[in-house]
N, CA, C and O of each residue as an XYZ file, in Angstrom:
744
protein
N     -60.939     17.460    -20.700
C     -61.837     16.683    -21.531
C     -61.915     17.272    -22.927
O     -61.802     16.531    -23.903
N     -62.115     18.653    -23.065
C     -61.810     19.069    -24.177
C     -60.800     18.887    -25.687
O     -60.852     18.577    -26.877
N     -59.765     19.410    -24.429
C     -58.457     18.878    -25.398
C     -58.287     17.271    -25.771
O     -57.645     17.003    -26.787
N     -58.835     16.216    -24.991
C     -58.851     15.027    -25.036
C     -60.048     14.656    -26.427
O     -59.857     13.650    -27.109
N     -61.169     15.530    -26.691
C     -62.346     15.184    -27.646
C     -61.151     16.116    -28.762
O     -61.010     15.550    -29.846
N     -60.728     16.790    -28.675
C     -60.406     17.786    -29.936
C     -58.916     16.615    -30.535
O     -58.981     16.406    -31.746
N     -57.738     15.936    -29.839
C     -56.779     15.324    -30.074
C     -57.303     14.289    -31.102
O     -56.944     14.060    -32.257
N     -58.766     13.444    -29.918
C     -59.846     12.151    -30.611
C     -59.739     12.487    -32.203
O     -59.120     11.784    -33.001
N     -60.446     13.679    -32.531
C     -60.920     14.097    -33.625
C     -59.850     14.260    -34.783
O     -59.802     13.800    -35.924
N     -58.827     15.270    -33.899
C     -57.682     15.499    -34.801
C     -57.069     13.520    -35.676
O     -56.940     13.187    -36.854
N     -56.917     12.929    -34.696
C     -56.559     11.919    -35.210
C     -57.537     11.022    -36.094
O     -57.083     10.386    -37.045
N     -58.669     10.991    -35.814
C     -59.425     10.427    -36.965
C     -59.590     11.441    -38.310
O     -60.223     10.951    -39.246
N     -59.274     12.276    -38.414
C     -59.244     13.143    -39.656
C     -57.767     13.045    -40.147
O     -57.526     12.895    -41.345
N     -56.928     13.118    -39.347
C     -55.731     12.705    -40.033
C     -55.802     11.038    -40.366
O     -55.803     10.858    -41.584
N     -55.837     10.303    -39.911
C     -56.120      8.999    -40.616
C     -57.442      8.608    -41.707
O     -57.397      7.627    -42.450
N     -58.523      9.495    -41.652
C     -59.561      9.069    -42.617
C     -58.531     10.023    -43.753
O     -58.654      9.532    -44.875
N     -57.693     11.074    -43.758
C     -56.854     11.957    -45.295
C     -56.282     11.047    -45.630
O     -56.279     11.271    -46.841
N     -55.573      9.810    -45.471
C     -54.921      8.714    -45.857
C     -55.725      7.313    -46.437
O     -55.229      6.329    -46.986
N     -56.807      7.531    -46.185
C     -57.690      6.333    -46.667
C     -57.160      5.509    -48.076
O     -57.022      4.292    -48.197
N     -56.849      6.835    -49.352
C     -56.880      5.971    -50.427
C     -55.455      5.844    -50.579
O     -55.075      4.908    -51.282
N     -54.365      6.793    -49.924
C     -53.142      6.110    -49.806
C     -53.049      4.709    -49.497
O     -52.881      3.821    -50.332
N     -53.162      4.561    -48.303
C     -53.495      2.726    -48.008
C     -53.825      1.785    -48.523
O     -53.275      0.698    -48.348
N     -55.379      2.103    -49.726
C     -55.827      1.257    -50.542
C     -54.994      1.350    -51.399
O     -54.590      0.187    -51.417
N     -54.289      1.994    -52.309
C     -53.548      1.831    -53.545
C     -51.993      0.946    -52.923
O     -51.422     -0.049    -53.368
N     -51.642      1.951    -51.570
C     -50.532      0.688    -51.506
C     -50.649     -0.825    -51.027
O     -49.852     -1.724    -51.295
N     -51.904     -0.928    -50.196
C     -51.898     -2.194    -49.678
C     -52.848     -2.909    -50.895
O     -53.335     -3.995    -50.582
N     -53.067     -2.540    -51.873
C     -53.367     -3.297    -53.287
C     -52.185     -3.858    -54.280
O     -52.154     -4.709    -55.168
N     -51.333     -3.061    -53.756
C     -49.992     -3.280    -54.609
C     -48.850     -4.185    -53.732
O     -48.102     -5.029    -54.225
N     -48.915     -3.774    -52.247
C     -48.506     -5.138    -52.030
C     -49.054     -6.576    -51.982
O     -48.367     -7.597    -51.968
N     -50.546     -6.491    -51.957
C     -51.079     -8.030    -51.928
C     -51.169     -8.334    -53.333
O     -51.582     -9.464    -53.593
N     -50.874     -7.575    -54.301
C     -50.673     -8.120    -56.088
C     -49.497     -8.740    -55.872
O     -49.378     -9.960    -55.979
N     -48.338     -7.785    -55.484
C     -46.893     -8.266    -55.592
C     -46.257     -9.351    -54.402
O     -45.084     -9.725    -54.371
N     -47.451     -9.795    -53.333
C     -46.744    -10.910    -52.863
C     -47.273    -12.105    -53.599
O     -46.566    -13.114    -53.607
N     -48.623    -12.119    -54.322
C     -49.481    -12.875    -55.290
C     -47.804    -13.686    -56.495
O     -47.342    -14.816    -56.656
N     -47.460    -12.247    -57.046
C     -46.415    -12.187    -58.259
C     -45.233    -12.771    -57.574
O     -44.652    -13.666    -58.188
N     -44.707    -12.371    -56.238
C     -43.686    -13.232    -55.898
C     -43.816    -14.668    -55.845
O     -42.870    -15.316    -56.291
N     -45.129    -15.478    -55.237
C     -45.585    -16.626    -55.193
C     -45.419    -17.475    -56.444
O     -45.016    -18.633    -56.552
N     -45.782    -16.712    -57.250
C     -45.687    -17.186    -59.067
C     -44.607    -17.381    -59.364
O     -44.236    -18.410    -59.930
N     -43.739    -16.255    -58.984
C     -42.457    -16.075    -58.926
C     -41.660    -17.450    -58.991
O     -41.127    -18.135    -59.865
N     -41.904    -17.513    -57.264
C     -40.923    -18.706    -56.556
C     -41.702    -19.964    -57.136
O     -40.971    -20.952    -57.204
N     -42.663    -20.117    -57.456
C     -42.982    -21.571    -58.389
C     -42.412    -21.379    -59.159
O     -41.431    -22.104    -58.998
N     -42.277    -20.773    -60.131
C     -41.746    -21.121    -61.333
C     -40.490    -21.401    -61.310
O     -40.062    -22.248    -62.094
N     -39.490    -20.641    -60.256
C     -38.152    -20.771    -59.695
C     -37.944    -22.533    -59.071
O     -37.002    -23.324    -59.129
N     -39.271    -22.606    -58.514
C     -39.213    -24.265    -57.831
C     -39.023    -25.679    -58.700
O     -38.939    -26.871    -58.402
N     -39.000    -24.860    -60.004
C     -39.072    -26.119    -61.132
C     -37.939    -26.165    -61.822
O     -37.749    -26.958    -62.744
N     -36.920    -25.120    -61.329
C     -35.947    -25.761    -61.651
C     -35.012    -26.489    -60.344
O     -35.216    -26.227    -59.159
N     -33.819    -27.574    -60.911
C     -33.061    -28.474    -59.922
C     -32.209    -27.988    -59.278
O     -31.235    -27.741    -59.989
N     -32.015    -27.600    -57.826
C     -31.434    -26.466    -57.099
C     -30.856    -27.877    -55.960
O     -31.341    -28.957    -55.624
N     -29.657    -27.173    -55.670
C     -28.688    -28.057    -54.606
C     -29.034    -27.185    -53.311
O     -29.229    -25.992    -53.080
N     -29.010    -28.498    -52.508
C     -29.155    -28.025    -50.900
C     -28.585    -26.216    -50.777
O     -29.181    -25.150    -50.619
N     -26.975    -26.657    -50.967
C     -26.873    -25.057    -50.440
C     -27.259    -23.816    -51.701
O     -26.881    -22.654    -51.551
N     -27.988    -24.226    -52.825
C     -28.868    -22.833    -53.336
C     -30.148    -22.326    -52.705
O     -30.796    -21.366    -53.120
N     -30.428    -23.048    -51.698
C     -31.925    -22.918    -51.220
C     -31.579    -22.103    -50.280
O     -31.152    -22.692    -49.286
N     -31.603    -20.538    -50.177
C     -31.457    -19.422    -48.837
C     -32.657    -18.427    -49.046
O     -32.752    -17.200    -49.009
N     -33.563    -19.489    -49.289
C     -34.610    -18.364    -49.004
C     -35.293    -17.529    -47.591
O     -36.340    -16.888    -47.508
N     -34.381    -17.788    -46.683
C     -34.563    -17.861    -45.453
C     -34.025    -16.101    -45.622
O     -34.627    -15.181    -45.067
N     -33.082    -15.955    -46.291
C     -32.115    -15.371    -46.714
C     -32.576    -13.692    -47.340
O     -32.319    -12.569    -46.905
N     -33.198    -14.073    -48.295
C     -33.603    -13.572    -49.782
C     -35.049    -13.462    -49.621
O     -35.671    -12.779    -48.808
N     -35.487    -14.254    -50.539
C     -36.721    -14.530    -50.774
C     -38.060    -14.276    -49.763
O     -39.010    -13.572    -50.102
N     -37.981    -14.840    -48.714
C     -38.572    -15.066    -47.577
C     -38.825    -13.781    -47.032
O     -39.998    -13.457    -46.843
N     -37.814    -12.924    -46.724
C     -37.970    -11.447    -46.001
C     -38.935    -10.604    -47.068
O     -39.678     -9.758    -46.571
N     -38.952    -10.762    -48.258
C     -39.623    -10.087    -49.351
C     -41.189     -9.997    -48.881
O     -41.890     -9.009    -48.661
N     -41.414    -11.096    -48.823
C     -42.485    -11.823    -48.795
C     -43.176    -10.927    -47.424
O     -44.247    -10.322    -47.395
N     -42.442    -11.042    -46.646
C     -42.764    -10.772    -45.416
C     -43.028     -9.084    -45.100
O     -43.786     -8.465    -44.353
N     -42.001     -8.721    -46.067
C     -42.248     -6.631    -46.030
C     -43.405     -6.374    -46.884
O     -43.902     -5.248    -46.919
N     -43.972     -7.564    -47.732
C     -44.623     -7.143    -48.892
C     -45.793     -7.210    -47.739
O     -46.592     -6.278    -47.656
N     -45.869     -8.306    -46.879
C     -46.638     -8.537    -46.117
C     -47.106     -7.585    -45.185
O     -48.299     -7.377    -44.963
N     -46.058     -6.948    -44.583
C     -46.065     -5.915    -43.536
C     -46.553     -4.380    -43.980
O     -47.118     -3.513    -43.313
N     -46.161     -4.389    -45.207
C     -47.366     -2.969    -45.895
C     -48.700     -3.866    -45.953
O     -49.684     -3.179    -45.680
N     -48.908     -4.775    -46.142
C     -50.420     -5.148    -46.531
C     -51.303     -4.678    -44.795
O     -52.234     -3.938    -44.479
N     -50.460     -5.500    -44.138
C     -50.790     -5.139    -42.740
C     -50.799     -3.713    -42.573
O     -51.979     -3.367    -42.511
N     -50.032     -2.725    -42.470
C     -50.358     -0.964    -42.562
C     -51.548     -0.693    -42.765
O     -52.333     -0.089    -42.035
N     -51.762     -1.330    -44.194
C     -52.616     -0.611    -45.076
C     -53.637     -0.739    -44.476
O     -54.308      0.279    -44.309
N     -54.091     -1.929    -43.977
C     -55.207     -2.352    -43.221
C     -55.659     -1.864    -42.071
O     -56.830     -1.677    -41.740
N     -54.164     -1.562    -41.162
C     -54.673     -1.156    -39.738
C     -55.232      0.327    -39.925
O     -55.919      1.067    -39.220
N     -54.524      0.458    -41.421
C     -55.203      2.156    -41.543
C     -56.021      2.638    -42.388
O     -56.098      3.826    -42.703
N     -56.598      1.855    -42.751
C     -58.149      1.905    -43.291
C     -58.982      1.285    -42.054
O     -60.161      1.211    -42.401
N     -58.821      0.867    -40.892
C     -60.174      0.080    -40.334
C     -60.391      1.477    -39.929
O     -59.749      2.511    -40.109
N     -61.659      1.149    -39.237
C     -62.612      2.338    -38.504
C     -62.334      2.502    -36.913
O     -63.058      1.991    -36.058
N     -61.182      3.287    -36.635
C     -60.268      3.756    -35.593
C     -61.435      4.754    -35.167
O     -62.009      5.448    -36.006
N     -61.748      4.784    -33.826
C     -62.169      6.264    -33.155
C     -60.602      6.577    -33.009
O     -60.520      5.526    -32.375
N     -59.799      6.867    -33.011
C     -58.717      7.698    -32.532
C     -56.858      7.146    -33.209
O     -56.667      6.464    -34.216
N     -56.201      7.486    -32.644
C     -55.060      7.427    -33.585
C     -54.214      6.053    -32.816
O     -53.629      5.102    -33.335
N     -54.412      6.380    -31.516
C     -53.882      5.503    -30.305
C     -53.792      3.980    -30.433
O     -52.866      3.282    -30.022
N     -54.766      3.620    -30.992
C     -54.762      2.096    -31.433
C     -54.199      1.693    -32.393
O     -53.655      0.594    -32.283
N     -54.123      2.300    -33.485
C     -53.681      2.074    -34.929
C     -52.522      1.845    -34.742
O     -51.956      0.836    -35.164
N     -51.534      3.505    -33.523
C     -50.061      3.686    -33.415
C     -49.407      2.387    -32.513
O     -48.237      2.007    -32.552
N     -50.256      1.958    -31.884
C     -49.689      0.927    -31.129
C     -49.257     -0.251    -31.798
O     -48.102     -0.655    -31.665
N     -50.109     -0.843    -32.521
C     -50.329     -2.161    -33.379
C     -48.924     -1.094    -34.716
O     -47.868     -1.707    -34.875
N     -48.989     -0.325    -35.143
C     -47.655     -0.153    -36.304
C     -46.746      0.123    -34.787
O     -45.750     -0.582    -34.944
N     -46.648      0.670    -33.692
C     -45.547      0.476    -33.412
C     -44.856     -1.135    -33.146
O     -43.696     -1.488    -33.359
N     -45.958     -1.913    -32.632
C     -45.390     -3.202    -32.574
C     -44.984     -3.902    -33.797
O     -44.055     -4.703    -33.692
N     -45.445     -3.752    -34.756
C     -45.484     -4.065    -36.153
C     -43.771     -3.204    -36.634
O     -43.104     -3.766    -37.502
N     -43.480     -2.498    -36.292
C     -42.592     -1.730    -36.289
C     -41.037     -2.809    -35.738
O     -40.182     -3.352    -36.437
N     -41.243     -2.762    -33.917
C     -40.302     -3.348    -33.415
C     -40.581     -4.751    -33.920
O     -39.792     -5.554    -33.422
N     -41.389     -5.255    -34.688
C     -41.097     -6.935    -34.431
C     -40.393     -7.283    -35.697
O     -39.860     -8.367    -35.936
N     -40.465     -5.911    -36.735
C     -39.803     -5.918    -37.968
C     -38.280     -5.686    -37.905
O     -37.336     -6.274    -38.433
N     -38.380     -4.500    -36.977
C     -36.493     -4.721    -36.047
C     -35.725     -5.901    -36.205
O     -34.678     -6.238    -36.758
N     -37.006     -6.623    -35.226
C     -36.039     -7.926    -34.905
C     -35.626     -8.802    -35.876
O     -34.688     -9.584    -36.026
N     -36.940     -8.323    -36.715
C     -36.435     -9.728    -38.383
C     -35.651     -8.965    -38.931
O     -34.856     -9.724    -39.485
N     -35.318     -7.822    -39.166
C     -33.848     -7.404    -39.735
C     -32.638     -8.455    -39.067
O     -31.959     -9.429    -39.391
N     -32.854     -7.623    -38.015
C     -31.535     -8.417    -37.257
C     -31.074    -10.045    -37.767
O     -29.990    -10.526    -38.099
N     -32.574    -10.654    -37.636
C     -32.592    -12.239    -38.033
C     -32.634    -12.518    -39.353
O     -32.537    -13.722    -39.591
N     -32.745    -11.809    -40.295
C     -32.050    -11.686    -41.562
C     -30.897    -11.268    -42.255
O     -30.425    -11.639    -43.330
N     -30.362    -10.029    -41.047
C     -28.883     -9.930    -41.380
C     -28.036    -10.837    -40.779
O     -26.904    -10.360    -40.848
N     -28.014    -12.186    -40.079
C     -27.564    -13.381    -39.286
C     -27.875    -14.179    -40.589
O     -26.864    -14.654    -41.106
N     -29.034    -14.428    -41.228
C     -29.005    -15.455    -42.389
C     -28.177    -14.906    -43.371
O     -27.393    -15.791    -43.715
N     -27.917    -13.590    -44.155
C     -27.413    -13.100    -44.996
C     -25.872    -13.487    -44.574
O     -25.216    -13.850    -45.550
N     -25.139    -13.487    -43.303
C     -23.826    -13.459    -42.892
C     -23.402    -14.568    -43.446
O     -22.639    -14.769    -44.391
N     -24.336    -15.685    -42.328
C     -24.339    -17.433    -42.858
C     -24.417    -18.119    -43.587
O     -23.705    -19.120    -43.664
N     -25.526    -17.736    -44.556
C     -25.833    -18.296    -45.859
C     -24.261    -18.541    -46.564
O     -23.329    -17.743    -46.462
N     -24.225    -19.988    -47.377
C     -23.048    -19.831    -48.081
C     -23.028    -20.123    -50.003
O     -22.072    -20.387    -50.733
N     -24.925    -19.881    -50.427
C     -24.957    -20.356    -51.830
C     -23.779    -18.799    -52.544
O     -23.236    -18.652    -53.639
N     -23.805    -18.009    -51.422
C     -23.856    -16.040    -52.444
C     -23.358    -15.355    -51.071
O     -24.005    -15.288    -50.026
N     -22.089    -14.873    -51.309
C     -21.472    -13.730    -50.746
C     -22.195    -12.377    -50.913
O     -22.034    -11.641    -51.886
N     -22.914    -12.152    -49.987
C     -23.536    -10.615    -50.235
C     -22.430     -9.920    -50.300
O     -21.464     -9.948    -49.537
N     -22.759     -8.764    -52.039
C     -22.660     -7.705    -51.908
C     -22.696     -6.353    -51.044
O     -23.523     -6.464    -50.140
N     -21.893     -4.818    -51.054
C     -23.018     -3.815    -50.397
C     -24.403     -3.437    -50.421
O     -25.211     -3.034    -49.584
N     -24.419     -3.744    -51.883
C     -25.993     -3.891    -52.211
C     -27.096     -4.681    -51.608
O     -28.216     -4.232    -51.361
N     -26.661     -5.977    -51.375
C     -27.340     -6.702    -51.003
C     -28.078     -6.684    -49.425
O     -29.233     -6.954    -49.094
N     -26.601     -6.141    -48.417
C     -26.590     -5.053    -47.260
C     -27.535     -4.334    -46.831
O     -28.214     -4.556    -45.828
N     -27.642     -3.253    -47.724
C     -28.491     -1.896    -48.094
C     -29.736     -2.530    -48.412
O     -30.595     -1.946    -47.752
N     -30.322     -3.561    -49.190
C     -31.468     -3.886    -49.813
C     -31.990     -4.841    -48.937
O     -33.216     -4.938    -48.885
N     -31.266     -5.596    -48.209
C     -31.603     -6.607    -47.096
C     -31.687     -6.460    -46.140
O     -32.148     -7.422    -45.526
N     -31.362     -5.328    -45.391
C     -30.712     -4.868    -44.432
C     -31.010     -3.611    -43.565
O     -31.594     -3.512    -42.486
N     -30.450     -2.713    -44.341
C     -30.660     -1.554    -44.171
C     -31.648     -0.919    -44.145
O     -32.257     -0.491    -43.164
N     -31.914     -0.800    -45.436
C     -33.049     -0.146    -45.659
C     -34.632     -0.958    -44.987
O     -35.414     -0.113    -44.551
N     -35.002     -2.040    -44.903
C     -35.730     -2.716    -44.283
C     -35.311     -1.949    -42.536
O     -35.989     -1.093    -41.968
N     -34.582     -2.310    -42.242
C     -34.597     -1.773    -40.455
C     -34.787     -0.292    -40.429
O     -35.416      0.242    -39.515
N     -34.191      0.467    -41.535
C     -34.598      2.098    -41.385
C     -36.063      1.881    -41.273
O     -36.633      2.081    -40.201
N     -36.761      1.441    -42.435
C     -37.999      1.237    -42.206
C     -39.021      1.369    -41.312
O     -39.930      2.187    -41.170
N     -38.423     -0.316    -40.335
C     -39.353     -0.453    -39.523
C     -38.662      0.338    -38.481
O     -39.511      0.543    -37.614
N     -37.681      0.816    -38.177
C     -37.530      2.209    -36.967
C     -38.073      3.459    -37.053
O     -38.329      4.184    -36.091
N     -38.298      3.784    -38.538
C     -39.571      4.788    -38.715
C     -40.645      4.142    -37.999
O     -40.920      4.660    -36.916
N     -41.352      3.080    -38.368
C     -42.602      2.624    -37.833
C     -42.728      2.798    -36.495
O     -43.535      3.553    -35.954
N     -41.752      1.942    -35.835
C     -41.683      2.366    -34.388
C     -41.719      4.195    -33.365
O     -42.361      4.811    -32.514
N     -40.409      4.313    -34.354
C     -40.376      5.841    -33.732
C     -41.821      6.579    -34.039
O     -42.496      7.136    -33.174
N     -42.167      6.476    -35.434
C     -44.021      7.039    -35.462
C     -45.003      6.954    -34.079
O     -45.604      7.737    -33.344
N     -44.806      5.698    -34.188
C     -45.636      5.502    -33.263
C     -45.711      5.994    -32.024
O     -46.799      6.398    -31.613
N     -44.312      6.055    -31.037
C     -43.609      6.901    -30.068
C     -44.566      8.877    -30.635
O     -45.490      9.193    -29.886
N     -44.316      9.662    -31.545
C     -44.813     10.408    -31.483
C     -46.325     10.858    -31.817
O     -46.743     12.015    -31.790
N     -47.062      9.689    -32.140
C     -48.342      9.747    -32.612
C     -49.116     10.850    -31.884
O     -49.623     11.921    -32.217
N     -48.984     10.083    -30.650
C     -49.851     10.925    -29.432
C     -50.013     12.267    -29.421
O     -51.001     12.929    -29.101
N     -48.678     12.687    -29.897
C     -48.457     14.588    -29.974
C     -48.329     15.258    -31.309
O     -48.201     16.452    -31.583
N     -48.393     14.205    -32.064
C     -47.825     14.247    -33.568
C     -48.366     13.672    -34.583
O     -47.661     13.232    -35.491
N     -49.943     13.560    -34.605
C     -50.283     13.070    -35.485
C     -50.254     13.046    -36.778
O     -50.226     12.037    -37.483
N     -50.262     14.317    -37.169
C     -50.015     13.994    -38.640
C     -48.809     13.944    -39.601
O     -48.765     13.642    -40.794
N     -47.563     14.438    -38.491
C     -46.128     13.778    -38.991
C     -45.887     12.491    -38.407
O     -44.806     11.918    -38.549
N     -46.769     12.047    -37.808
C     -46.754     10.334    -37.528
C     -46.987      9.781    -38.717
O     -46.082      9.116    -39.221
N     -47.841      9.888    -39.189
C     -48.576      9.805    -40.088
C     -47.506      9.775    -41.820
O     -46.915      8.821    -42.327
N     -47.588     10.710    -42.138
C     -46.087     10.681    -42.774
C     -44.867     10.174    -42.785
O     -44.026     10.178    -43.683
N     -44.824      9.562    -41.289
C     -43.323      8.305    -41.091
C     -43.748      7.374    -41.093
O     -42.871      6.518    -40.971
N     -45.224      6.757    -41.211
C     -45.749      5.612    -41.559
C     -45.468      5.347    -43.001
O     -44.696      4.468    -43.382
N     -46.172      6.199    -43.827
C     -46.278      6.014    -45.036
C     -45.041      6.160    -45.637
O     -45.034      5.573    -46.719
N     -43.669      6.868    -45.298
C     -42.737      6.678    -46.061
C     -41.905      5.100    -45.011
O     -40.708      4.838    -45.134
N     -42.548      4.545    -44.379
C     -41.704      3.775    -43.891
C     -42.934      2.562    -44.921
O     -42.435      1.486    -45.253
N     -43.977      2.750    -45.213
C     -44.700      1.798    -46.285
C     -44.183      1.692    -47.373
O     -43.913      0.576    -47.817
N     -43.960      2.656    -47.960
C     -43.411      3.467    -49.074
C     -41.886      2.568    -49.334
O     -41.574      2.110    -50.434
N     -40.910      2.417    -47.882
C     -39.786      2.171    -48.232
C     -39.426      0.703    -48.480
O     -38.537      0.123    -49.103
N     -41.060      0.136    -47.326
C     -40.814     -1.426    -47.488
C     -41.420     -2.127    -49.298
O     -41.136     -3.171    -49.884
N     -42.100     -1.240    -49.585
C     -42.789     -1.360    -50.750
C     -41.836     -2.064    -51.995
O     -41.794     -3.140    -52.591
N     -40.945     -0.484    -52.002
C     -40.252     -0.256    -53.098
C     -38.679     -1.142    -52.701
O     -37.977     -1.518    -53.639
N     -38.341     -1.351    -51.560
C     -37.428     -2.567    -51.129
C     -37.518     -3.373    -51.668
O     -36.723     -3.810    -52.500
N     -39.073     -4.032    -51.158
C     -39.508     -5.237    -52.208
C     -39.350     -5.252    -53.203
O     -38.715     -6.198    -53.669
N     -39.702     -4.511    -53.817
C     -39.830     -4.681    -55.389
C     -38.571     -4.630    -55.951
O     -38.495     -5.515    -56.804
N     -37.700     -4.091    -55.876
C     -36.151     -4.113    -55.907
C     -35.895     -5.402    -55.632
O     -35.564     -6.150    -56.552
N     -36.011     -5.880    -54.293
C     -35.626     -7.599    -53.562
C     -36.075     -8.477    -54.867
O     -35.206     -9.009    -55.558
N     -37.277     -8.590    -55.137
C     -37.832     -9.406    -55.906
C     -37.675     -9.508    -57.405
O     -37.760    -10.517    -58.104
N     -37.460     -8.422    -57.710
C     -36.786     -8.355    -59.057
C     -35.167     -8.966    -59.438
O     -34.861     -9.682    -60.392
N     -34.288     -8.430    -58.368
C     -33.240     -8.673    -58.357
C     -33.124    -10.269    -57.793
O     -32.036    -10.845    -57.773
N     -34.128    -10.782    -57.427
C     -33.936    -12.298    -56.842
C     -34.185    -13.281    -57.986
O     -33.757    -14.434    -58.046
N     -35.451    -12.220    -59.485
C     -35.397    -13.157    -60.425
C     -34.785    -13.144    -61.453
O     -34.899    -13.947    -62.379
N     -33.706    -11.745    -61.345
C     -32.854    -11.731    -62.346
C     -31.471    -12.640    -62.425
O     -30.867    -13.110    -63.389
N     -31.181    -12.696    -60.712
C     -30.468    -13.806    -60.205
C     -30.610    -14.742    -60.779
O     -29.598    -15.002    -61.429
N     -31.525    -15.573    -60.920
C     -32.532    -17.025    -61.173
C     -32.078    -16.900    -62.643
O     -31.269    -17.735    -63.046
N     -32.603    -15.755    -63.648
C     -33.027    -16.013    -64.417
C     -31.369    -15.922    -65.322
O     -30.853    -16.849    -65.945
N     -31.046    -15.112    -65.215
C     -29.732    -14.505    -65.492
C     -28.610    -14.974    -65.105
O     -27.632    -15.019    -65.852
N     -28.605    -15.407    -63.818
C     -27.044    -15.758    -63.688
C     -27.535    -17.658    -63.375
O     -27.134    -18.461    -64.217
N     -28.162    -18.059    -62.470
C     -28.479    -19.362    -62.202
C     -28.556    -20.282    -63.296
O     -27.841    -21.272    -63.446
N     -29.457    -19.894    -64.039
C     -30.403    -20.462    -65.407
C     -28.872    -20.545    -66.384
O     -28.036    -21.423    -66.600
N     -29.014    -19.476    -66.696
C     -27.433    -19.416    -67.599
C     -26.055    -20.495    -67.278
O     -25.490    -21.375    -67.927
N     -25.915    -20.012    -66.191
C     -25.096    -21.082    -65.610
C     -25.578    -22.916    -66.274
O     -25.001    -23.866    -66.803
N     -26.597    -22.648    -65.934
C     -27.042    -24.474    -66.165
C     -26.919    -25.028    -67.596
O     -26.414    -26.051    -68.058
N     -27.542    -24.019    -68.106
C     -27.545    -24.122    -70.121
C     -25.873    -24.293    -70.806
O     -25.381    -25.154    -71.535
N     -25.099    -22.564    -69.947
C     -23.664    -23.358    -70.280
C     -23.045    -25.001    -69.773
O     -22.478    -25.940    -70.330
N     -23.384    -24.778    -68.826
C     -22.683    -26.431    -68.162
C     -23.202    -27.669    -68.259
O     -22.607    -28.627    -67.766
């Protein structure tokens, strides 16, 4: 019982040391899925052919990692007695992000507006599933490991963060730069 009240404790002190980590990042992803939204309107006004529309692709997964730190941030600011609940919900949050890799590297294959790059790979791909296999694997050691759990959360927040922001930038330089251009020459 002891060791069971002392683990309790350990884990709510390691999750209340992270409090304002969470708020600053899960402020910055609910700005920047706000800015992607703006984004893709303004993108919606211009005249796009059936096969330019892969946001299924692109766009869409952005949205969704920007989403999935907002979710972190949250499960780790609520008021947890213990670590056990939090790790469960990011580990599932974890594997269900797995699976949308997978189902985004199947749209990236298919899609036929844009031959992905390696880059595109790595930024779509990769780095998103490293991600959420940190999340998962965290969670797997929470129980014994709290506060390097803890640390593979946040750099797996950290990685979906700055993914995004990369994704989203590079989706409106696309637009803006090569799409747009295109139209003005032709």
């Amino acid at each position: 019982m002891r060791n069971s009240c002392k683990r309790l404790a350990d884990g709510m002190t390691a999750l209340k040391e992270w409090e304002s980590f969470y708020v600053i990042v899960g402020s910055s992803a609910g700005a920047l899925i706000g800015l992607q939204f703006v984004v893709m309107t303004l993108v919606a006004e211009n005249p796009v052919t059936p096969s330019e529309v892969e946001g299924g692709a692109y766009a869409t997964p952005t949205i969704i990692h920007f989403g999935a730190v907002l979710l972190l941030a949250a499960l780790l600011c609520a008021p947890w007695h213990g670590i056990d609940g939090p790790a469960v919900l990011w580990g599932l949050t974890g594997l269900i992000g797995l699976f949308y890799a997978i189902i985004v590297s199947r749209r990236l294959r298919l899609q036929t507006a844009y031959k992905p790059q390696t880059e595109d790979w790595v930024f779509h791909f990769v780095l998103p599933f490293t991600a959420y296999l940190m999340l998962a694997g965290s969670a797997l050691a929470a129980g014994s490991h709290a506060h390097e759990a803890l640390f593979g959360v946040a750099a797996a927040a950290l990685l979906l963060l700055f993914d995004g922001i990369h994704n989203a930038w590079d989706g409106i330089a696309y637009h803006v730069f090569v799409r747009k251009h295109g139209q003005t020459k032709g």
